[in-house]
BAKOL-210693 format. One line per field, with one value per residue (C-alpha): x, z, y; residue number from 1. Coordinates in steps of 0.05 Angstrom, whole numbers. Each point is the difference from the previous one (the first is absolute). Layout:
N
x <- (X,...)
z <- (Z,...)
y <- (Y,...)
gumar <- (NUM,...)
//
This chain:
848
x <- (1306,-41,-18,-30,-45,-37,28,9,25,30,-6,41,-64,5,10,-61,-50,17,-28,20,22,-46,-10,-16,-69,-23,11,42,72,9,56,55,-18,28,19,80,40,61,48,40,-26,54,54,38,8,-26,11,-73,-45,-36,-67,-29,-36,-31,-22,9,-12,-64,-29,9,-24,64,38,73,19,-25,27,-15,23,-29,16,-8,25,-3,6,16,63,32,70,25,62,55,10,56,-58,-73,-44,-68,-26,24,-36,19,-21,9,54,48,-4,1,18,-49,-15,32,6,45,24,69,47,-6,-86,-37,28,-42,0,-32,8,-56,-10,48,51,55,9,-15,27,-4,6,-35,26,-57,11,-27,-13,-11,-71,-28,-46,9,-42,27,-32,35,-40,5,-27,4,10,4,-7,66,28,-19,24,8,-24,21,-37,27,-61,-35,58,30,70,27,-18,32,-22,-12,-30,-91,-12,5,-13,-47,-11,41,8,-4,28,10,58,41,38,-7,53,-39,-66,-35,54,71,-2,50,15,46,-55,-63,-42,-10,-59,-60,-50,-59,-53,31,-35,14,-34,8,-1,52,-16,6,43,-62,-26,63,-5,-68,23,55,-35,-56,-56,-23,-7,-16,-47,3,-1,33,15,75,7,57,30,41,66,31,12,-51,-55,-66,-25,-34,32,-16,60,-11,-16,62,43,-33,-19,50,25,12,65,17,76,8,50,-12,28,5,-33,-31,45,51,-72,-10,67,-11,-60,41,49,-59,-16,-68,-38,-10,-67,-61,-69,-51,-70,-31,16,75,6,-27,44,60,-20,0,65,22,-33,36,64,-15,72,53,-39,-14,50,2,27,-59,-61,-33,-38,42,8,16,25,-53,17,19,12,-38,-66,-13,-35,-64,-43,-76,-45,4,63,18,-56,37,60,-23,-27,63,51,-47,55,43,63,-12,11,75,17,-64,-11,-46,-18,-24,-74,-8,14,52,48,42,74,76,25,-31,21,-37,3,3,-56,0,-52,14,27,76,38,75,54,36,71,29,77,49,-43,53,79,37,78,43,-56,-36,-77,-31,-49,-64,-66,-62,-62,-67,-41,-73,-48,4,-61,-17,11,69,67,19,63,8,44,-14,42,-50,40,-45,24,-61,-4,-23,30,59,18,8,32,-40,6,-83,4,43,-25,71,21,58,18,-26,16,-27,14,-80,15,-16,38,23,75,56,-8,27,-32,2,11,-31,1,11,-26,27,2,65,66,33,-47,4,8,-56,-22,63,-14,-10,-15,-55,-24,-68,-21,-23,67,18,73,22,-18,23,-41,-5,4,-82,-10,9,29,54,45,64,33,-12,26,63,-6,22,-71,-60,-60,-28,-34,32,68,21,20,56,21,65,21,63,42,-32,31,22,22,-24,-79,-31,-28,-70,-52,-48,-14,67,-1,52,-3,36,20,35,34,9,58,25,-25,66,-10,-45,39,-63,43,15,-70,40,-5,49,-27,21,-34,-7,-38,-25,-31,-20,-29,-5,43,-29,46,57,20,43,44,8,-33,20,-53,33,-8,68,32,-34,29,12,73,-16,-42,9,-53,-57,-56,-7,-55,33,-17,7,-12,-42,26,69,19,-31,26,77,22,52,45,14,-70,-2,-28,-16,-42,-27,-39,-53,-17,-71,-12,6,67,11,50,45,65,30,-28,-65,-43,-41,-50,5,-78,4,59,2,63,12,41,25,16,28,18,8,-39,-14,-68,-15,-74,-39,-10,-68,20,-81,4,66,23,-63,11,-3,35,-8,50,-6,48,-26,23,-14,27,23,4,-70,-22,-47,-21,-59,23,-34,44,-12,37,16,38,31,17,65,4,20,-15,46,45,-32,0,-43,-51,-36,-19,-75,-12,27,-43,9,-41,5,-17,-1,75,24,-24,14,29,-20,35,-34,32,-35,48,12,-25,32,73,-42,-44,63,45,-48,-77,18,51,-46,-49,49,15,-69,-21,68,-30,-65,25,21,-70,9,52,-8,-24,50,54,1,71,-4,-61,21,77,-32,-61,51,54,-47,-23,66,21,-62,20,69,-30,-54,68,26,-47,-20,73,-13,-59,-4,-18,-79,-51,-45,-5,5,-29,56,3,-63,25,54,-42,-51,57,36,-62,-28,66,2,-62,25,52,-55,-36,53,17,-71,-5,60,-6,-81,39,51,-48,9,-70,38,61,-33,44,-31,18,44,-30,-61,-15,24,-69,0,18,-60,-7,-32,-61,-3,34,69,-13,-64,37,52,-55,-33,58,18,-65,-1,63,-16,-59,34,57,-46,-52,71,10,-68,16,59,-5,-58,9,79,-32,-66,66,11,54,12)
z <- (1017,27,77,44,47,38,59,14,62,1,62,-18,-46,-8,-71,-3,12,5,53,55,68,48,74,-5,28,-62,43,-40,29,58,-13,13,-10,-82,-30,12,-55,34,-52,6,70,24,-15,-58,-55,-74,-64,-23,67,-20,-8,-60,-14,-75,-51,37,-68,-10,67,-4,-74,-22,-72,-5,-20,53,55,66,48,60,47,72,20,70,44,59,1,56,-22,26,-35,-36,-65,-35,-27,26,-59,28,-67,-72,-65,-62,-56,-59,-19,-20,69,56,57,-6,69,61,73,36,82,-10,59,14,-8,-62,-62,-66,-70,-48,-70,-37,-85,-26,61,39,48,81,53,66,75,59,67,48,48,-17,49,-16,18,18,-48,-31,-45,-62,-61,-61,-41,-61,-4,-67,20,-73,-79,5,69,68,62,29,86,45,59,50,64,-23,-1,-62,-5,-57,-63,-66,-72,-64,-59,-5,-39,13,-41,14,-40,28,59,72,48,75,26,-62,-36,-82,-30,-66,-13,53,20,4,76,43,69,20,-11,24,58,63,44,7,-45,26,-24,-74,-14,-73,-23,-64,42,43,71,44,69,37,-38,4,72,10,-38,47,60,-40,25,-74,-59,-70,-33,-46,-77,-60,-24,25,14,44,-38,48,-22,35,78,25,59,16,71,32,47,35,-13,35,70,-8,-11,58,47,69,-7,46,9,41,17,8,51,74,47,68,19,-32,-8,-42,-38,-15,-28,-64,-14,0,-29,-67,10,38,63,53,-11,42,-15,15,-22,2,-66,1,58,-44,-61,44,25,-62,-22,61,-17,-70,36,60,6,-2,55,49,61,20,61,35,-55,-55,-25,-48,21,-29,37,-6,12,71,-9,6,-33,-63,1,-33,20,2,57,-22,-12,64,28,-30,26,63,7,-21,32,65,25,-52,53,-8,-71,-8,-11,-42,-46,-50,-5,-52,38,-16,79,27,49,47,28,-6,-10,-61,-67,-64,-65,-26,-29,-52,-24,-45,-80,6,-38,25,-55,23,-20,-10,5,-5,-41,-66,6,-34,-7,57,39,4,5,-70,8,29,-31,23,34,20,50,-21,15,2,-15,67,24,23,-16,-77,-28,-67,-63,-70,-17,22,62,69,72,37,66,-28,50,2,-32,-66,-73,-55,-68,-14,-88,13,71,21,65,6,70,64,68,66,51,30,9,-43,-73,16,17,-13,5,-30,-63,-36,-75,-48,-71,-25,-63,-40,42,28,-62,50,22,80,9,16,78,12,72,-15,41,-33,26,-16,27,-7,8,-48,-39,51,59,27,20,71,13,11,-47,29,-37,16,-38,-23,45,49,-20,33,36,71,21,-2,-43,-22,65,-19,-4,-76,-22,41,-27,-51,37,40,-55,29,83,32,68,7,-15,50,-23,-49,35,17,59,27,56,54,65,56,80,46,63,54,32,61,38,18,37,20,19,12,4,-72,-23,-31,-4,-24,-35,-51,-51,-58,-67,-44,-74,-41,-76,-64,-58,-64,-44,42,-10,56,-16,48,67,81,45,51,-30,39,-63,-58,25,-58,-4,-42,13,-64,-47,41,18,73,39,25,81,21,61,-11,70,-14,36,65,-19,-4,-8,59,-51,-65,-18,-16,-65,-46,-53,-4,-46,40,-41,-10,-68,-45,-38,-78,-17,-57,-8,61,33,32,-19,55,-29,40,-7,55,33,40,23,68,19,79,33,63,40,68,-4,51,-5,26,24,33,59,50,72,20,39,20,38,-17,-76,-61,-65,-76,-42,-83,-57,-64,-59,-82,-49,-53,-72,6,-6,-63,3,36,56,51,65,55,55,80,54,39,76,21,76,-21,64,50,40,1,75,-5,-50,-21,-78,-6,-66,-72,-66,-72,-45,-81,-45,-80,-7,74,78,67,58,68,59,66,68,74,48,64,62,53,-1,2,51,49,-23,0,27,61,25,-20,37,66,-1,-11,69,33,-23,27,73,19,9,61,37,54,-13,42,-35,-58,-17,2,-52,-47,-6,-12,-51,-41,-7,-29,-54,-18,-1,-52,-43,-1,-26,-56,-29,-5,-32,-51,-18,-30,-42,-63,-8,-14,-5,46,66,10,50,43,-3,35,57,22,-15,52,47,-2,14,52,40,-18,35,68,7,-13,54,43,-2,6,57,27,-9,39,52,1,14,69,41,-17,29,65,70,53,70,29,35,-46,-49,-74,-38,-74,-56,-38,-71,-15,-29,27,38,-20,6,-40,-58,-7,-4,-45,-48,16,-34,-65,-17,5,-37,-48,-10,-8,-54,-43,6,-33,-48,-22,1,-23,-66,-2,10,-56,-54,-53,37,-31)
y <- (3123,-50,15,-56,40,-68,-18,-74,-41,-64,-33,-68,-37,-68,-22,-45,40,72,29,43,-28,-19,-40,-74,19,40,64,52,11,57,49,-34,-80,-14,-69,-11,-33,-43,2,-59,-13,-61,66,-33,49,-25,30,-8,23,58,39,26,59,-28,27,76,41,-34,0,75,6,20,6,-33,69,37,30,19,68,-17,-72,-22,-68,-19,-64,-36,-34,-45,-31,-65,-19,54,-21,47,44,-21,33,22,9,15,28,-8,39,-50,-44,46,31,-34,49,57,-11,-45,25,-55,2,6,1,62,8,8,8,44,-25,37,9,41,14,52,2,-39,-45,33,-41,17,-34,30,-21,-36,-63,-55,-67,-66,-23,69,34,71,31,24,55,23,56,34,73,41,80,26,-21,-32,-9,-40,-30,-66,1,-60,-5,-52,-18,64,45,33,-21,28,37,16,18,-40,-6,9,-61,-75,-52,-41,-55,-50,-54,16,-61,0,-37,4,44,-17,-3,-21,19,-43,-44,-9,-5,-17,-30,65,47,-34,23,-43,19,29,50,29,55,18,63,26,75,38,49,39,-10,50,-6,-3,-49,-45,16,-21,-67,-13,11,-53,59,-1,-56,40,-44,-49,7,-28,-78,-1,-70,-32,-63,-41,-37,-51,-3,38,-2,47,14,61,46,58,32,68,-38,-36,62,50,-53,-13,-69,-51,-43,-53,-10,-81,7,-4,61,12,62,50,50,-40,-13,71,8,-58,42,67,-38,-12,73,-29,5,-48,-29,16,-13,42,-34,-73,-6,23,-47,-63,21,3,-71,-30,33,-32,-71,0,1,-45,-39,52,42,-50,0,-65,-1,33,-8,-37,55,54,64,72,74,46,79,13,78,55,-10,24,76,13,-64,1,-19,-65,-22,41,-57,-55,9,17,-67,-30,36,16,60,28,-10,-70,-4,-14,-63,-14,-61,-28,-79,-44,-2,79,14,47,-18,30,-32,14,-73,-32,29,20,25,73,28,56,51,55,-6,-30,49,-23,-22,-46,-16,-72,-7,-72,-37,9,0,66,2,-13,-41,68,0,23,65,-3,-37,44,-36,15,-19,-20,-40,-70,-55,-8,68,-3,34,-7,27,8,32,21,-50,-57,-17,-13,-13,-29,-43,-61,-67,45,67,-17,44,-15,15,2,-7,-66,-26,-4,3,36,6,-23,17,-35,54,10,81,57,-4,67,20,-52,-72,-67,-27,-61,17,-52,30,64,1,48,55,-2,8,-51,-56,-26,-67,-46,1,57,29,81,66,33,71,23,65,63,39,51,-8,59,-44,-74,-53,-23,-77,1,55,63,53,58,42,-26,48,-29,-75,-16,64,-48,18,-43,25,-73,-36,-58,34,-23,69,-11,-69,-10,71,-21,35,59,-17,59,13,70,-32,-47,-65,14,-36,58,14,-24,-45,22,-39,38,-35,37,-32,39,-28,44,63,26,52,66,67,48,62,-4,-39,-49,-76,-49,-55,-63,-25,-54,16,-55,16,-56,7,-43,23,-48,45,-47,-75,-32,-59,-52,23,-38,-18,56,71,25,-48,44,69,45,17,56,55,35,-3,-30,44,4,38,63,12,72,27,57,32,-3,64,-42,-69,-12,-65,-19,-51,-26,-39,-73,-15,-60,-22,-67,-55,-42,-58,-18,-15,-67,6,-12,-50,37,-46,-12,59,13,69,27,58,71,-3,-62,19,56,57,22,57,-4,56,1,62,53,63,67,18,60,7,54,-15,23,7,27,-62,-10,-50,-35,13,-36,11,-14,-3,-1,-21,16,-27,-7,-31,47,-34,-13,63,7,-74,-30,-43,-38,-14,-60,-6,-17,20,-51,24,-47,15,69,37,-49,42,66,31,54,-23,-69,-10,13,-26,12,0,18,43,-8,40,4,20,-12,-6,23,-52,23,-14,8,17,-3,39,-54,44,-48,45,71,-26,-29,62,61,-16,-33,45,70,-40,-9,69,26,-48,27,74,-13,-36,70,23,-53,29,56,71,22,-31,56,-30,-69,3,47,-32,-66,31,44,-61,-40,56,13,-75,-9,59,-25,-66,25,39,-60,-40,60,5,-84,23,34,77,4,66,-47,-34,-70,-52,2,74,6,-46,39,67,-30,-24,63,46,-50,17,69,3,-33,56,51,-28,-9,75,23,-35,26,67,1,-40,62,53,46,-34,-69,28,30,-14,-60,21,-44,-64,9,-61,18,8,-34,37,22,41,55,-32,-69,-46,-22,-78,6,40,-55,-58,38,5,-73,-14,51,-15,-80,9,41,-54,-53,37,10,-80,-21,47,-12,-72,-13,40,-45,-63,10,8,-55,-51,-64)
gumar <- (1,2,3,4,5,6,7,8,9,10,11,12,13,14,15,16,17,18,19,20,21,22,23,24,25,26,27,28,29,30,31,32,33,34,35,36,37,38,39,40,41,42,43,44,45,46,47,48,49,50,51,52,53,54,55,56,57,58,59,60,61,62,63,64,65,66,67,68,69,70,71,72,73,74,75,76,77,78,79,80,81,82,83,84,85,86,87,88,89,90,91,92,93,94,95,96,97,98,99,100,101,102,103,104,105,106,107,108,109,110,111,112,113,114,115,116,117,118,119,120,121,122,123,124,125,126,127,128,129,130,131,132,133,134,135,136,137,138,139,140,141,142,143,144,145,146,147,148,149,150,151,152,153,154,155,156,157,158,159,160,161,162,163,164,165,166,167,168,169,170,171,172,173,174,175,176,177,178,179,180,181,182,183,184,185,186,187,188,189,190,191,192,193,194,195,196,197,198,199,200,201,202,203,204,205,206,207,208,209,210,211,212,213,214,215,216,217,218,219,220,221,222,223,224,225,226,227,228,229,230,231,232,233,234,235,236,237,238,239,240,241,242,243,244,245,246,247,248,249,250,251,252,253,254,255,256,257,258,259,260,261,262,263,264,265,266,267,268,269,270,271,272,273,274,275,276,277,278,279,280,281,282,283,284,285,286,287,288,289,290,291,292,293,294,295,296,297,298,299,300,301,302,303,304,305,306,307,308,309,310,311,312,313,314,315,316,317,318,319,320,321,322,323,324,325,326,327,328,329,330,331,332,333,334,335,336,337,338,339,340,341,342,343,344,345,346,347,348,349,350,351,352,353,354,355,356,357,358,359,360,361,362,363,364,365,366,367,368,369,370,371,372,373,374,375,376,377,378,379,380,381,382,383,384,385,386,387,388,389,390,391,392,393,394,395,396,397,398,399,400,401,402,403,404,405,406,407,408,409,410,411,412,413,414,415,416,417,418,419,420,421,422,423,424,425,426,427,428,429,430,431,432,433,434,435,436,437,438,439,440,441,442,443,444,445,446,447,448,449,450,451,452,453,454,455,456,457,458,459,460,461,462,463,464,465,466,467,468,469,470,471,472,473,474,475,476,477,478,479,480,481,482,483,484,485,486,487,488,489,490,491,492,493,494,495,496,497,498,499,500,501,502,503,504,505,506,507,508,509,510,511,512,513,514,515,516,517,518,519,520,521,522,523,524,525,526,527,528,529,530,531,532,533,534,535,536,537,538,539,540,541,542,543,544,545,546,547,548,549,550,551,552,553,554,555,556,557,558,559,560,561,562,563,564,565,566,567,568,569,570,571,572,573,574,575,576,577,578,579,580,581,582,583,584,585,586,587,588,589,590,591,592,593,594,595,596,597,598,599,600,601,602,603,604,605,606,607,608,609,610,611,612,613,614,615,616,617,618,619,620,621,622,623,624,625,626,627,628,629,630,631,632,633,634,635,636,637,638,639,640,641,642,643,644,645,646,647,648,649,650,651,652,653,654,655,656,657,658,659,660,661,662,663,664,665,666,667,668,669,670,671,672,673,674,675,676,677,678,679,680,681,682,683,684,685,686,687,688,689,690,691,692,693,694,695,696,697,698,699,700,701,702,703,704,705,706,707,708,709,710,711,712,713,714,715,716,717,718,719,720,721,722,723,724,725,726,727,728,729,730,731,732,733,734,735,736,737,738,739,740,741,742,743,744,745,746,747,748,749,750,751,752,753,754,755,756,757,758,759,760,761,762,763,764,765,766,767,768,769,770,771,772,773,774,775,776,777,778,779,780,781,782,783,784,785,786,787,788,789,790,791,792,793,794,795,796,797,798,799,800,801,802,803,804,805,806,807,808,809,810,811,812,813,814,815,816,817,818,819,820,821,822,823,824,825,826,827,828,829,830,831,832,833,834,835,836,837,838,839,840,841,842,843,844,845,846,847,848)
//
């Protein structure tokens, strides 16, 4: 056997003068830069397009009988159009046998022909994903591992994907094309099988590579040098350029959305939406290449209602970790204080601006690794859409947004969004909505070619829906996705609310309307304050409840001006909000509730025969209820009679528990508190809540009956009390009949007035009035006997001769006059301390 030991590389030579690659300088090519071949570079497959790798035996020295046990091919491919099976390359070992070797993408990956001397066919497909317009890097070797057996390695961008045994020896005498499979001895090509794109640093070896070294050829950290005469013989369509293709691959990209956007956070999400980052640059230089990104795409991201210059979103999130010094400088000098940064723009003139009214352009950063899913274009059985056509996004000439398909389709924002079909320059669909492609929207169909079994009609109107959404998932209106669970679930997941729409098969009364969170607007008139019985803390009051909504799952047929005329005679299945009382134990209604549902028209009607359609979505319900209720409040009589009281009603309504809901609402105060007698109507006020609120009703006591019925007369009997300290010591009787009267008159009354008041555990204002008033008295009669008894003793009661003028009575320790004065005074002063008190702690309380 014959065994090639020289190791050669082939780095794409040009047939005319056969020499390896380089630079248009003279400089020899970096790892990485190679000469590209563009097969068939407009994207129309042709049955003749094709490299040759002529005459390969003699280059190598090589015998038609010889064979070979060792092989490494490996290139850079890019594909651009799907052909049924794009052939990278094909060898043929005479022209008897024409398949010794083919590796083809099939739909599935890459597909491994070999056929070697002596043995059968070996066929085999190894699964990788394969984009249009994206590079990969592809090496097939063949390693012998005994006299008569070897294997076959595929490595796929370095890594080995798959190995299984063959034969040792190859021949290898015959033709070795790119592009084409040959199915005659260098020809019989066809259209079907021909290779559209791009090939890039062919490396052949008669040696077995190791993984390292296919590694190292990936990553393009290694060329192996030069050697051999292996020529390239071009064939047809076919253009040269240089590339460095490694750059291209590991390098972030940066893509320009041609749409403008309102903030930046709707922004971020198209570049999430690409699997990309909001763009921020960090460096002079970053900041001029984003600029002229930004220049290429002047038109569609200039907001002309505030500016002529165009603008683009920059990254208004946290900053990026991991910054040197100087890009830390940079974009300090730009964004001045990071917590001014949101809200942060680019312009055309390289200068960053900050604003929330003028709109701009996303701007991506990162590699855009989304698939995204197109949907409508073709027409299945029974109307149906036909399954999904995958796209791409890529980069476009001038830097912006390119989607494309292996099937040579493109959606790019040209005047408008436009469908091409890029091998035939037709334009087959257009659409002149100026938002994102993404989500549903009407397009204007124009040809189909012959992708659809049932061709559209010219200019048809169509919903197309391109997004990123898995089959498991639906596709918002804008592009959002969410789990199909979740569609016409009579909740709303999409912010525009279309996962909700062709639902109304799904109405149910038990479910409240889907838009999330639900809108419930709540007003409560408080009509009468019946009355206030403070021995059993309760208050009697009437009320009317009015809750309004939208329903869009409803339509309404002929609506009045007057909403009393659109009353629903029929509760039974509409969903109503469901008021409870949470208190119920404390709230009892009085009689049978009034209650009504309504229509109030707002919305334009549909004219459907002879009737008009008004949409639940304009229209809104409104349930009345009208009704008597005891509330029972807790009453705190500290302050009593100069007390006020707050009473609470709290309600919910329960079949919206488990759904977000936002209430609104007022309380409407209709001359509620006319005709109380012992209490004026502070104020009333209503608290919401997520699933409920609270109505408070506040009561001020009236002090003018207390103050006629109970101060005044304490206060006449206290001054009755106290004018017996006036009359004569002598006249023991007179003072103490009159002193203990009025005690037991003032007893008699603070019985009386406990007896109206509720039991407490504490004392109350008017508690302490009487308490005062009771022990004020009490403390006349003490005095009064005190005195009394001195007055009583046997040197007071000594005998005056007769004719002998009677001598004032005198006590023990001091004169009786001067005792008396001097209680006149104490007990004034004492009376008259308790007033300030007392009244000026009543009058500092809250009284409206």
């Amino acid at each position: 056997m014959y065994y090639i030991i020289k190791l050669f590389h082939c780095s794409l030579l040009d047939a005319t003068d056969g020499n390896a690659t380089s630079l248009p300088d003279g400089l020899s090519s970096p790892p990485g830069v190679v000469k590209v071949y563009s097969l068939q570079p407009e994207g129309m497959a042709e049955n003749i397009t094709s490299l040759e790798a002529f005459p390969l035996n003699e280059a190598l020295g090589m015998k038609e009988t010889d064979t070979i046990s060792n092989l490494s091919i490996c290139t850079w491919f890019s594909l651009r159009l799907r052909t049924s099976q794009p052939t990278l390359f094909s060898y043929a070992c005479s022209r008897l046998e024409t398949n010794c070797f083919v590796l083809c993408l099939c739909d599935d990956g890459i597909s491994v022909v070999l056929v070697a001397v002596g043995t059968g066919r070996i066929d085999k497909a190894v699964p990788v994903r394969i984009e249009p317009l994206q590079w990969y890097h592809m090496c097939l070797v063949l390693e012998e591992q005994g006299e008569k057996t070897g294997q076959i390695k595929l490595f796929f961008n370095g890594v080995e994907r798959h190995r299984f045994s063959a034969v040792r020896a190859l021949p290898f005498n015959g033709s070795l094309f790119l592009g084409q499979e040959q199915d005659a001895f260098r020809g019989g090509f066809v259209e079907e099988q021909a290779f559209v794109g791009r090939l890039a640093g062919l490396t052949i070896s008669t040696e077995a590579l190791t993984s390292e070294q296919v590694k190292r050829l990936a990553s393009c950290s290694e060329r192996l040098s030069d050697a051999g005469n292996v020529q390239l013989m071009e064939h047809g369509n076919v253009s040269k350029s240089h590339l460095d293709v490694c750059s291209e691959v590991s390098e972030s990209q940066l893509l320009l959305i041609p749409i403008l956007v309102e903030n930046d956070a709707e922004s971020a999400s198209f570049c999430r939406m690409l699997r990309m980052n909001p763009a921020l640059p960090k460096s002079e230089a970053e900041n001029a290449r984003f600029t002229k990104v930004l220049l290429a795409n002047k038109l569609p991201c200039r907001d002309t209602k505030y500016m002529t210059n165009a603008m683009a979103w920059l990254n208004n999130e946290e900053l990026p970790g991991n910054l040197s010094q100087e890009e830390l400088e940079f974009l300090k000098n730009h964004y001045k204080t990071t917590s001014e940064s949101k809200g942060m723009r680019l312009i055309d003139n390289g200068l960053w601006m900050r604003g929330s009214a003028v709109a701009a352009c996303p701007l991506c950063t990162g590699k855009p690794e989304a698939t995204i899913f197109m949907l409508g274009l073709c027409e299945g059985e029974a109307g149906q859409p036909q399954e999904y056509m995958t796209f791409y996004p890529r980069l476009g000439a001038s830097g912006s947004l390119l989607l494309v398909s292996s099937m040579g389709i493109t959606i790019e924002k040209l005047d408008e969004w436009t469908m091409r079909h890029e091998p035939s320059g037709v334009a087959m669909a257009t659409t002149s909505l100026r938002r994102s492609p993404f989500g549903s929207m009407l397009w204007s169909v124009k040809d189909t070619l012959d992708f659809c079994s049932s061709a559209r009609k010219a200019n048809e109107s169509v919903v197309i829906t391109l997004s990123n959404c898995t089959m498991d998932e639906f596709t918002c209106g804008d592009g959002l996705c969410i789990p199909f669970r979740d569609r016409c679930s009579n909740t709303y997941e999409c912010s525009d609310m279309t996962d909700e729409e062709n639902c109304q098969k799904n109405y149910s009364s038990l479910m409240p309307p889907p838009q999330r969170p639900f809108l419930l607007n709540i007003t409560v008139s408080l009509t009468k304050v019946a009355s206030v019985d403070i021995v059993s803390q309760n208050l009697e009051v009437r009320l009317e409840w009015h809750l309004e909504w939208y329903d869009e799952r409803r339509q309404y047929h002929n609506l009045a001006d007057d909403p009393m005329r659109n009353v629903f005679n029929q509760l039974e299945g509409l969903w109503i909000p469901a008021l409870v009382i949470d208190n119920e134990e404390s709230l009892h209604g009085r009689d049978t509730p009034l209650t009504y549902v309504t229509v109030v028209k707002q919305g334009t009607p549909i004219r459907a025969g002879n009737d008009y359609l008004y949409s639940g979505k304009d229209n809104r319900l409104k349930h009345s209820i009208k009704s008597s209720y005891y509330i029972t409040c807790n009453f705190n009589l500290q302050n009593y009679p100069f007390d006020r009281q707050t009473c609470t009603i709290t309600f919910n309504i329960s079949n919206l528990a488990g759904y977000p809901v936002k209430l609104q609402g007022s309380l409407k105060d209709q001359g509620s508190g006319r005709g109380l007698t012992e209490y004026v109507l502070s104020n009333t006020s209503l608290a919401l809540g997520s699933k409920g609120g609270v109505v408070f009703v506040r009561l001020q006591r009236k002090p003018t009956y207390h103050l006629v019925s109970t101060y005044i007369p304490v206060l006449l009997l206290d001054v009755i009390g106290y004018g017996t300290l006036f009359i004569s010591a002598d006249d023991f009787q007179d003072r103490g009949t009159m002193s203990l009267t009025t005690l037991l008159v003032l007893v008699s009354l603070y019985s009386d007035t406990a007896t109206s008041l509720p039991k407490t555990s504490y004392l109350k204002l008017i508690d302490f009035w009487f308490i005062f008033s009771i022990s004020f008295l009490s403390a006349i009669i003490a005095f009064h006997l005190a005195t009394n008894r001195a007055a009583a003793s046997p040197k007071a009661k000594a005998v005056v001769p007769l004719g002998v003028p009677p001598v004032p009575v005198t006590l023990k320790w001091w004169s009786t006059e001067r005792v008396f004065k001097m209680a006149q005074f104490v007990y004034a002063l004492a009376f008259l301390l308790f007033q300030i008190l007392y009244w000026s702690y009543t009058l500092q309380l809250p009284y409206h």
